[in-house]
C-alpha positions in Angstrom: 28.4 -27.9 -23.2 27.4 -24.2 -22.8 25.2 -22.3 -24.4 26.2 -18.7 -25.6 23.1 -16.5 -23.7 20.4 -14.7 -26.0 21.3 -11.7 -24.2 25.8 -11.7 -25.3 24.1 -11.8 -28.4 22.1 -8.9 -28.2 25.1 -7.0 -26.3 27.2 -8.1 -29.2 24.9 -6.4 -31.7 25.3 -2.9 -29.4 28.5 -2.7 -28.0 30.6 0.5 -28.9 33.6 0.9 -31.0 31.9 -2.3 -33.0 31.8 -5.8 -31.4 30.7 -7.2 -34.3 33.9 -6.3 -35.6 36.1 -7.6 -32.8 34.0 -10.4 -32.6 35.7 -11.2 -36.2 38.4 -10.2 -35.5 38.7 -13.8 -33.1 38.7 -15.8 -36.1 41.1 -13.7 -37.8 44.8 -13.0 -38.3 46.4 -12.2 -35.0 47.2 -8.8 -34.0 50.0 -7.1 -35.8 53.2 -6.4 -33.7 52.9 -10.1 -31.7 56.5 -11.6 -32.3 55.8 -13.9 -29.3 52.9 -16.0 -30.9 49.8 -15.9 -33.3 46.6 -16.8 -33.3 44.8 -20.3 -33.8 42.2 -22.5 -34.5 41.9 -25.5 -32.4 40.7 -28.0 -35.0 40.8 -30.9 -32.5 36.8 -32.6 -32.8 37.6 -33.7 -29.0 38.0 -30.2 -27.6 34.5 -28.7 -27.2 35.0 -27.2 -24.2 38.5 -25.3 -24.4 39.2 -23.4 -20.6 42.1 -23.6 -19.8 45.6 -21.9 -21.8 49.0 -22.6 -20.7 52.3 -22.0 -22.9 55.0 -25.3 -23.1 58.8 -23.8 -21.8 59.8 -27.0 -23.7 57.7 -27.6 -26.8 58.2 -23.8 -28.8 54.5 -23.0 -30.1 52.7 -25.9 -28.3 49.8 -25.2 -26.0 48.0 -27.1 -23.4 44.6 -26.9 -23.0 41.8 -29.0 -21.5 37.8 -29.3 -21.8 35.3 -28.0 -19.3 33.4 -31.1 -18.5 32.3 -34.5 -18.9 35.8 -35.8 -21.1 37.4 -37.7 -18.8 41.3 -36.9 -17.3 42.8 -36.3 -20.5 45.2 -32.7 -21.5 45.6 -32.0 -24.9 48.8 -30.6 -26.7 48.1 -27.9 -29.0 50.8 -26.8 -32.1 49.8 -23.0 -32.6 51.3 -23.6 -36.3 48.9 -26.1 -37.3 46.1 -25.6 -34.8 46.1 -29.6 -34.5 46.4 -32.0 -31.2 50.4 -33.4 -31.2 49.5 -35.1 -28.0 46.9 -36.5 -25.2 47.7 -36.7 -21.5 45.8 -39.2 -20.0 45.9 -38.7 -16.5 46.5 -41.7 -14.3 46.1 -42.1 -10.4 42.9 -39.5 -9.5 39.7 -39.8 -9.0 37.1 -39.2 -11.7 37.3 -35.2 -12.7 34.2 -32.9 -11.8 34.6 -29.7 -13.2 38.2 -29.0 -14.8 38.5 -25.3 -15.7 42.5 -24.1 -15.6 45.8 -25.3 -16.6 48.9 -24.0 -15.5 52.6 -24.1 -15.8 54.7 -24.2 -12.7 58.5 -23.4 -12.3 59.3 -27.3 -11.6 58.0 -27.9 -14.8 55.2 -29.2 -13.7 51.7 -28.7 -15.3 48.8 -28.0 -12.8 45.4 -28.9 -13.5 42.5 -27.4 -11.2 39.4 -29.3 -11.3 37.8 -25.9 -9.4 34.7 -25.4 -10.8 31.5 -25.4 -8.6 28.3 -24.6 -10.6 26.2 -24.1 -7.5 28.6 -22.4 -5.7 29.2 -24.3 -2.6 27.9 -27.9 -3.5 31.2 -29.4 -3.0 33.3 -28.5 0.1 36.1 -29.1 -1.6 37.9 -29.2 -5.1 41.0 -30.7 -6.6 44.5 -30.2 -8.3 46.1 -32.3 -10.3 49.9 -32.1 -11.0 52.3 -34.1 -13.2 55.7 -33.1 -15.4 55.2 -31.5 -18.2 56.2 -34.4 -21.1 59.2 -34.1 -22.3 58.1 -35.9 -25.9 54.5 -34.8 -27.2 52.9 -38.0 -28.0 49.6 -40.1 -26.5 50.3 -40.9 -23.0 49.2 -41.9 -19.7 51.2 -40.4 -17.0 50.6 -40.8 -13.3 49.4 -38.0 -11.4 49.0 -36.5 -8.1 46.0 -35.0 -6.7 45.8 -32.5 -3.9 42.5 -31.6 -2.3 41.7 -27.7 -1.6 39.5 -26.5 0.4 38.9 -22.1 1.5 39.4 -21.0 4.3 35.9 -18.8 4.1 34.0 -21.6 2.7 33.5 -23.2 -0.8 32.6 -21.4 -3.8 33.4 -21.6 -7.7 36.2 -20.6 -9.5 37.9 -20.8 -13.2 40.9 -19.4 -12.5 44.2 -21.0 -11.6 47.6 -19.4 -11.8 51.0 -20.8 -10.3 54.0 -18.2 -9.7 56.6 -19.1 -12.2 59.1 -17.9 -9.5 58.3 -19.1 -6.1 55.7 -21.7 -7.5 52.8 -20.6 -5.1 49.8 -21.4 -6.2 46.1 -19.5 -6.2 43.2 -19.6 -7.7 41.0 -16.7 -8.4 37.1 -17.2 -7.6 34.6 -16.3 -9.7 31.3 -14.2 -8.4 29.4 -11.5 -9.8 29.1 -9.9 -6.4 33.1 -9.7 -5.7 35.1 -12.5 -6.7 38.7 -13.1 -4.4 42.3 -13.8 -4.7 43.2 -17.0 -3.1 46.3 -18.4 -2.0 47.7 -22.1 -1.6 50.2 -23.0 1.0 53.8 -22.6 0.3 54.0 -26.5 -0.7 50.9 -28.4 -1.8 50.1 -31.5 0.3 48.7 -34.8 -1.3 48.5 -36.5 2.0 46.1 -33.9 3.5 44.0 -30.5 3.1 45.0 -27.9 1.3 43.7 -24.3 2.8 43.4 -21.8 0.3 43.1 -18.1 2.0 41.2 -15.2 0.4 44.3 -12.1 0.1 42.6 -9.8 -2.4 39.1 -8.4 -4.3 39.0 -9.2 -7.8 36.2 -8.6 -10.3 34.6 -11.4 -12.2 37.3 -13.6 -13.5 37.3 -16.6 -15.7 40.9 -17.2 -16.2 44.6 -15.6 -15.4 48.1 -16.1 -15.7 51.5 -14.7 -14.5 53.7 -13.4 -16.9 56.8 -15.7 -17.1 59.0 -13.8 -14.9 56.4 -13.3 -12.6 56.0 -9.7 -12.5 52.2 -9.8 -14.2 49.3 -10.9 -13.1 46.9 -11.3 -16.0 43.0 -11.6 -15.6 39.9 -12.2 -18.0 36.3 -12.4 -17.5 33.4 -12.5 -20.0 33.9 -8.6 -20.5 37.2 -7.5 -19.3 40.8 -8.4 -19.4 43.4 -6.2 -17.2 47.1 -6.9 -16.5 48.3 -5.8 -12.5 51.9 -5.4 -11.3 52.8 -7.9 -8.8 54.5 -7.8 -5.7 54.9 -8.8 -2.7 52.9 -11.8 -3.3 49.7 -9.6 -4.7 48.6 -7.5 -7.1 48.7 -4.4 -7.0 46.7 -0.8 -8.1 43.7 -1.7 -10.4 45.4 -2.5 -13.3 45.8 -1.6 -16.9 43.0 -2.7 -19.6 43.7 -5.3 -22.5 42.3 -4.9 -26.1 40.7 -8.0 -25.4 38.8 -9.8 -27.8 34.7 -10.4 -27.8 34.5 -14.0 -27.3 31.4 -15.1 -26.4 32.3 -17.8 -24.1 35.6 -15.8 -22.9 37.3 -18.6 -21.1 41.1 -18.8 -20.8 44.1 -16.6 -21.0 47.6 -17.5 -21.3 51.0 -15.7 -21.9 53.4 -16.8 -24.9 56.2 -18.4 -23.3 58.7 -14.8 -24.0 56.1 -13.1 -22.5 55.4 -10.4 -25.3 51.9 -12.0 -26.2 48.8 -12.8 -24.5 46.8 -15.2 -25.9 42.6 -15.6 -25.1 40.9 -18.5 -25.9 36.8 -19.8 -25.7 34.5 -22.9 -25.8 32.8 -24.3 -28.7 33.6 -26.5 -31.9 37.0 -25.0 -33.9 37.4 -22.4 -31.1 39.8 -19.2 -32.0 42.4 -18.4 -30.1 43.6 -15.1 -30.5 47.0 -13.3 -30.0 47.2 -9.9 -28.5 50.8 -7.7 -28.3 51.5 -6.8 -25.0 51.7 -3.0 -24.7 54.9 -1.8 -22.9 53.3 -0.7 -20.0 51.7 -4.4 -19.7 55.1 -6.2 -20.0 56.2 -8.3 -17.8 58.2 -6.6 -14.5 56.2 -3.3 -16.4 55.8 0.0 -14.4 53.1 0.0 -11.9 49.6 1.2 -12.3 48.9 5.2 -12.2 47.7 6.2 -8.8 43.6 6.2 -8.7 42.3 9.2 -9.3 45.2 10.9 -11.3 45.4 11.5 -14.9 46.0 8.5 -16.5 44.6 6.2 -14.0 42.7 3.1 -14.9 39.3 3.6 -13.4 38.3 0.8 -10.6 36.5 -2.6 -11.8 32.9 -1.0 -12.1 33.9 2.2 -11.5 32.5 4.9 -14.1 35.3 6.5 -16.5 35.9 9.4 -18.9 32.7 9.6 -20.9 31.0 7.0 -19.3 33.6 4.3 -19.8 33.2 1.0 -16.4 36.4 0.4 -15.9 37.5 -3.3 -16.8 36.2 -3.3 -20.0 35.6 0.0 -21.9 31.7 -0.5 -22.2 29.3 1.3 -22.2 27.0 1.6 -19.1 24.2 -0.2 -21.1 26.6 -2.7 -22.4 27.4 -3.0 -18.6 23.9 -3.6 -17.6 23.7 -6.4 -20.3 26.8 -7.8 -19.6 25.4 -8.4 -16.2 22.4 -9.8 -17.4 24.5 -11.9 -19.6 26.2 -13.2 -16.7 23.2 -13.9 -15.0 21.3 -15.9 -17.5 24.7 -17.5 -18.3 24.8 -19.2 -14.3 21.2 -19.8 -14.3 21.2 -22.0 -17.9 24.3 -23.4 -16.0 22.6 -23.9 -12.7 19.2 -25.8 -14.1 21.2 -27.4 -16.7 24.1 -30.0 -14.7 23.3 -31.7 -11.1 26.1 -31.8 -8.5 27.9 -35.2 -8.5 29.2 -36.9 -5.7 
């Protein structure tokens, strides 16, 4: 289980435009506007470690979500009205999972699992997927699943985020580094008989989770401090985005869009987690306009890069809250780093 750092406390006592207050807000009524979805409160005692979000196309309202670490192959069906478990997924036919962090969604109906994580950051050469249909009747069940490996074409590293095109059903994953995480894309068909290369096709700032907007024209992105939606095309996103009224979570670990689209929904760790539904504005629709040009009025200032009055770009801090969200980050990996062991 992780830890929430002294140090996100301390930035959560001095960020501007009151934290404290959105920090609330997570365990509060959903944002006004949101006809996709609301807000909920995973009440499951199994689910400690919630990091992974992904909207059913079949099951209105349901969510599936997964722990972090050390539960075994199980996914977890989540009813948004209730906040209660309607269903366990026992995966059948893989190997014992590592370090599961994302769930998504594909267009074959299909629900992809990506055991991606890598504490260390290059301890394992490779990481796995796990894919199997999305149950058509939400009860306890053990389904058989396949498992692809993945390996990077630029060597291994750690990631949280995994996000399947609800169009061409592509998959990538997004790694996560405080230096400059990448966009990484799978092959056009996954293999289970042999390697699958992921290749590095875009810079992305620190990202715990993402998610395509279901008709594919979004590409959603979290990390502990920042949430932005960027157009899509052509296989990539593009410009630097538009900012999210994210909430403060401490352990910010999953996004997700509501199956219309109109809502993103962010979710975190811990006992009775909140998951909290945010409107998407019109220019963060899905298919939505295209991000103002850098540099002209009305452009979102690069990830890290300073904005009007001071503002880094990604998140709307402060630079000081900057500076401790960095040293959140840091004492964050390291209380992650001395804490688990690689496993073989």
């Amino acid at each position: 289980m992780r830890l929430l750092p002294l140090t996100a406390v301390i930035a959560l006592a001095v960020l501007p435009g009151s934290a404290a207050a959105a920090a609330e807000s997570s365990g509060s009524a959903p944002a006004s506007g949101s006809p996709g979805a609301s807000g909920f409160t995973i009440t499951d005692p199994r689910i400690k470690e919630s990091s992974g979000l992904a909207a059913s196309r079949i099951h209105p309202g349901v969510y599936w979500t997964h722990n972090d670490s050390d539960d075994g192959p199980y996914v977890y069906a989540v009813d948004s009205a209730t906040g209660k478990t309607v269903a366990r997924v026992t995966l059948a036919g893989i190997g014992t999972p590592r370090d599961v962090e994302a769930i998504s969604l594909g267009p074959d109906g299909q629900l992809y699992v990506g055991d991606i994580g890598d504490n260390l950051n290059g301890t394992w050469d490779h990481v796995w997927i796990y894919r199997f249909p999305e149950p058509k009747q939400l009860a306890d069940v053990t389904v058989k699943a396949e498992q692809f490996t993945v390996k990077y074409a630029d060597g291994a590293r750690n990631a949280e985020a995994l996000m399947v095109h609800p169009v061409t059903g592509r998959v990538y994953i997004a790694s996560k580094s405080e230096d400059k995480g990448g966009l990484y894309e799978g092959p056009e068909e996954l293999s289970a008989s042999g390697t699958n290369v992921f290749r590095r096709v875009a810079d992305l700032p620190w990202v715990t989770d993402g998610a395509f907007s279901p008709d594919g024209g979004r590409l959603a992105l979290r990390g502990y401090f920042f949430a932005k939606t960027y157009p899509w095309k052509d296989g990539r996103p593009q410009g630097e985005g538009e900012r999210v009224d994210a909430p403060w979570q401490g352990q910010a670990e999953s996004v997700t869009y509501s199956a219309d689209g109109s809502t993103l929904l962010f979710g975190s760790e811990g006992e009775s987690s909140r998951v909290v539904a945010v409107a998407v504005k019109p220019g963060q629709a899905a298919g939505g306009a295209a991000s103002p040009v850098p540099g002209k009025p009305g452009a979102s200032p690069a990830p890290g890069a300073p904005g009007p009055a001071g503002e880094q770009g990604g998140g709307g801090f402060t630079k000081g809250a900057a500076v401790l969200a960095v040293g959140t980050a840091l004492v964050f990996g390291a209380k992650r780093l001395f804490r688990r062991k690689p496993r073989d």
